[in-house]
C-alpha positions as CSV (number, residue, x, y, z in Angstrom):
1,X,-22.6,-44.7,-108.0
2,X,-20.6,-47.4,-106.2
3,X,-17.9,-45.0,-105.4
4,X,-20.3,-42.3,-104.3
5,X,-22.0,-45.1,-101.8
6,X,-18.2,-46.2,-100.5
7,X,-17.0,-42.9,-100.2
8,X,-20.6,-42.2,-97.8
9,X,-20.0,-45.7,-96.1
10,X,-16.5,-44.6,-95.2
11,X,-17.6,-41.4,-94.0
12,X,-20.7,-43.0,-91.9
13,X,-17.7,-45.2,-90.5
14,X,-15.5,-42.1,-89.6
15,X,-18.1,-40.7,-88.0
16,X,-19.2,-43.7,-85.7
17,X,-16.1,-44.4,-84.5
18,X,-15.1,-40.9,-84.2
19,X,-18.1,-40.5,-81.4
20,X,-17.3,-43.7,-80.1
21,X,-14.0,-42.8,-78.6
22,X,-14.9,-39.3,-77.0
23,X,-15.5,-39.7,-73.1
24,X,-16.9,-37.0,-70.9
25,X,-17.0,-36.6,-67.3
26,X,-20.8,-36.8,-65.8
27,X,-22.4,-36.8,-62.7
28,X,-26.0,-36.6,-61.6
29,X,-27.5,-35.9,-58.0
30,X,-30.8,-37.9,-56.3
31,X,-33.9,-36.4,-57.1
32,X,-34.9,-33.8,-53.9
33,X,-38.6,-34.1,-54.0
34,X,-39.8,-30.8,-51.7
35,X,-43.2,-31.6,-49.7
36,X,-46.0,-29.2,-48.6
37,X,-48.7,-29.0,-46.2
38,X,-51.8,-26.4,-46.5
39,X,-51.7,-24.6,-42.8
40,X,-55.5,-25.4,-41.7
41,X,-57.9,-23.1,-38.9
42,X,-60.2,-24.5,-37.5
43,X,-62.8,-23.0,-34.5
44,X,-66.2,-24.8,-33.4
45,X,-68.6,-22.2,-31.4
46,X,-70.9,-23.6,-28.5
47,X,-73.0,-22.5,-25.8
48,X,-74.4,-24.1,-22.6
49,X,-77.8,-22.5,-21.9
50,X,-81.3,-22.7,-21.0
51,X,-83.6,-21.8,-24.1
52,X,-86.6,-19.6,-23.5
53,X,-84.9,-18.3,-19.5
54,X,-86.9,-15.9,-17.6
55,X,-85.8,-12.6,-17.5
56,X,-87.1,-10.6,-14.5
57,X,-85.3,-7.9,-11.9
58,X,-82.9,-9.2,-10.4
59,X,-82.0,-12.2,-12.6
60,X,-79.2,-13.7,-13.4
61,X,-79.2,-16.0,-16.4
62,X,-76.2,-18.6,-17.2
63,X,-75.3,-18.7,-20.6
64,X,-71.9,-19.7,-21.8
65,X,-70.4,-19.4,-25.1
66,X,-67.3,-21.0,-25.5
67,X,-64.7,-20.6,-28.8
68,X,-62.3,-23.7,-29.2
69,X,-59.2,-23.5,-31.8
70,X,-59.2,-27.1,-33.2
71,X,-55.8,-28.6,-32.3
72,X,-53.2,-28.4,-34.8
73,X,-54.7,-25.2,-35.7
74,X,-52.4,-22.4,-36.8
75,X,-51.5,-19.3,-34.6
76,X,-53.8,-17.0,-35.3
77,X,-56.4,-14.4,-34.0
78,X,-59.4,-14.7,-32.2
79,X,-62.5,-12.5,-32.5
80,X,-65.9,-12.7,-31.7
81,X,-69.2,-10.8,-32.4
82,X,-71.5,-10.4,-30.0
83,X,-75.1,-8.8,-30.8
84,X,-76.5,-8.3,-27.0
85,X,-79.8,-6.7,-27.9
86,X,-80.8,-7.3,-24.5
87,X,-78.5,-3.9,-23.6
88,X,-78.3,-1.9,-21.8
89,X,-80.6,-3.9,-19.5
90,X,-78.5,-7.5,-20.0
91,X,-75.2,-7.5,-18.7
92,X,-72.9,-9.6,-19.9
93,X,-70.0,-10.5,-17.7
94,X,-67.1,-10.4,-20.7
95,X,-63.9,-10.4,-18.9
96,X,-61.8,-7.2,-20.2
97,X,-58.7,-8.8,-19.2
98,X,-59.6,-11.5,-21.7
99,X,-61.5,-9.6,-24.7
100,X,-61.0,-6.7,-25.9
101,X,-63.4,-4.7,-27.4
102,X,-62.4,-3.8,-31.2
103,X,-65.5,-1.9,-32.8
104,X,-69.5,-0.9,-32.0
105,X,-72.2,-0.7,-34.3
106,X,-75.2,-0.7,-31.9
107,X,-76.2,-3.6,-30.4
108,X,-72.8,-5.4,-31.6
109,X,-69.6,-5.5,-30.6
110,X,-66.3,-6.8,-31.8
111,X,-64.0,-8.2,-29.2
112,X,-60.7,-9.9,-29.7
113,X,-58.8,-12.6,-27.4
114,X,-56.1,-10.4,-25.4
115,X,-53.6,-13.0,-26.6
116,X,-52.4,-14.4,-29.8
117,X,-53.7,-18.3,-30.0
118,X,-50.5,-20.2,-30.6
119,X,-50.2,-23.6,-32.7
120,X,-51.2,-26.5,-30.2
121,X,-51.1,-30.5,-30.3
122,X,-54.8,-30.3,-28.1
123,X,-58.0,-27.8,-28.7
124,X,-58.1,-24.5,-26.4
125,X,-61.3,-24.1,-25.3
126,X,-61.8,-19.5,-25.1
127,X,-65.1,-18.8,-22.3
128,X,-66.6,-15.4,-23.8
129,X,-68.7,-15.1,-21.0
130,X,-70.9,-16.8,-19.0
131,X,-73.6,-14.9,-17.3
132,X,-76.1,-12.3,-18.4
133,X,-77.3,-10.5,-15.1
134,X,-80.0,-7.5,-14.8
135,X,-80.8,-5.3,-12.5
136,X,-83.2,-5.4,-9.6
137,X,-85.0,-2.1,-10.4
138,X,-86.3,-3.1,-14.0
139,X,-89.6,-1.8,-14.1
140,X,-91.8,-3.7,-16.1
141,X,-91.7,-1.1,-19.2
142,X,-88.6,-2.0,-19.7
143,X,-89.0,-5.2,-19.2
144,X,-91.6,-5.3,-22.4
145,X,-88.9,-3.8,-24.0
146,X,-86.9,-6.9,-23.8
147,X,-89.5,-9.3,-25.1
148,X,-88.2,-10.9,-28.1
149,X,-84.8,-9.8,-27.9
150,X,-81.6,-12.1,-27.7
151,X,-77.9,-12.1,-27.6
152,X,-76.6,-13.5,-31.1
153,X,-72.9,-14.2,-31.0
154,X,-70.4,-15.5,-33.5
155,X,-66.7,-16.0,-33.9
156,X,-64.1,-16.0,-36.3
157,X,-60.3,-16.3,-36.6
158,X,-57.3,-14.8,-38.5
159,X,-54.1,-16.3,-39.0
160,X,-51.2,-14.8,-37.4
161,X,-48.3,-15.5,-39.6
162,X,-47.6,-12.9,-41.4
163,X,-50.6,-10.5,-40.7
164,X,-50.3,-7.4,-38.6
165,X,-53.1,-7.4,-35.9
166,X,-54.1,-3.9,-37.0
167,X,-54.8,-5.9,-40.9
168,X,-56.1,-8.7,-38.8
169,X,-59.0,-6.4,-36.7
170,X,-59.9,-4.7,-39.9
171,X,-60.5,-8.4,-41.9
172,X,-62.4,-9.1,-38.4
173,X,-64.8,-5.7,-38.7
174,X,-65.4,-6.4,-42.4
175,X,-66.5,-9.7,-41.6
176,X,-69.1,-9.0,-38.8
177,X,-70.3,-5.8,-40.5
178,X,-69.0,-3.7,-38.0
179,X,-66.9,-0.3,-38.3
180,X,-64.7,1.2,-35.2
């Protein structure tokens, strides 16, 4: 038993000092740590107007909805639904230059901004209109016809990266409930 434990000793030995005087070459790099940052959208919708204005012949009525992309906001799309169900007796002065008009279902209507928003350090501020006018021959049929109506109007974006603006118009239609 002795020689059985030597001759394992020995061998135990061997092997330690065998290990012991191999080298290798190594190297190792820095850890490269990647970072990354959620792209954000962000668009507030508000209106300067007078609640409960008059409509008559002839009037003209201020109302101004205004769409800002938050700064720091990614490039994107810009749409907006507006549900005039004051037409075709309340105009609205939408700029075609500006918006244009993407789909109809009735009373609403799809525009988009002419332009794509780009990525900015400061909000953009997007006027959709900003007066209603009617004309000076309403008779006061239509005029009842009128009571209780009102121009409803919302907005939404798309990003831009990566999206065609033909994908981007359909996502907007889908959202609003609107077809072409």
């Amino acid at each position: 038993m002795k020689k059985k434990l030597t001759i394992l000793a020995v061998i135990a030995i061997l092997a330690v000092a065998s290990l012991a005087t191999l080298a290798y070459l190594t190297d190792s790099t820095d850890t490269v740590t990647n970072t990354f940052t959620v792209g954000d959208l962000d668009i507030e919708l508000t209106e300067t107007y007078t609640q409960n204005s008059k409509i008559y012949p002839g009037a003209t009525i201020d109302k101004t909805p205004v769409v800002t992309v938050l700064a720091n906001s990614e490039p994107s799309f810009l749409y907006v639904m507006v549900d005039n169900q004051l037409s075709p007796h309340g105009v609205l002065n939408i700029l075609p230059a500006n918006w244009v008009s993407i789909g109809v279902n009735g009373t609403k209507t799809i525009y988009r901004y002419n332009s794509i928003v780009p990525l900015s350090a400061s909000n953009q501020v997007f006027t959709v209109f900003s007066t209603v006018s009617f004309s000076g021959s309403l008779t006061n049929a239509q005029l009842a016809t009128l009571q209780g109506k009102n121009i409803v109007i919302k907005a939404y974006a798309h990003q831009q990266i990566g999206v065609l603006q033909v994908d981007a118009d359909i996502a907007a239609r889908t959202h609003f409930g609107v077809t072409p």
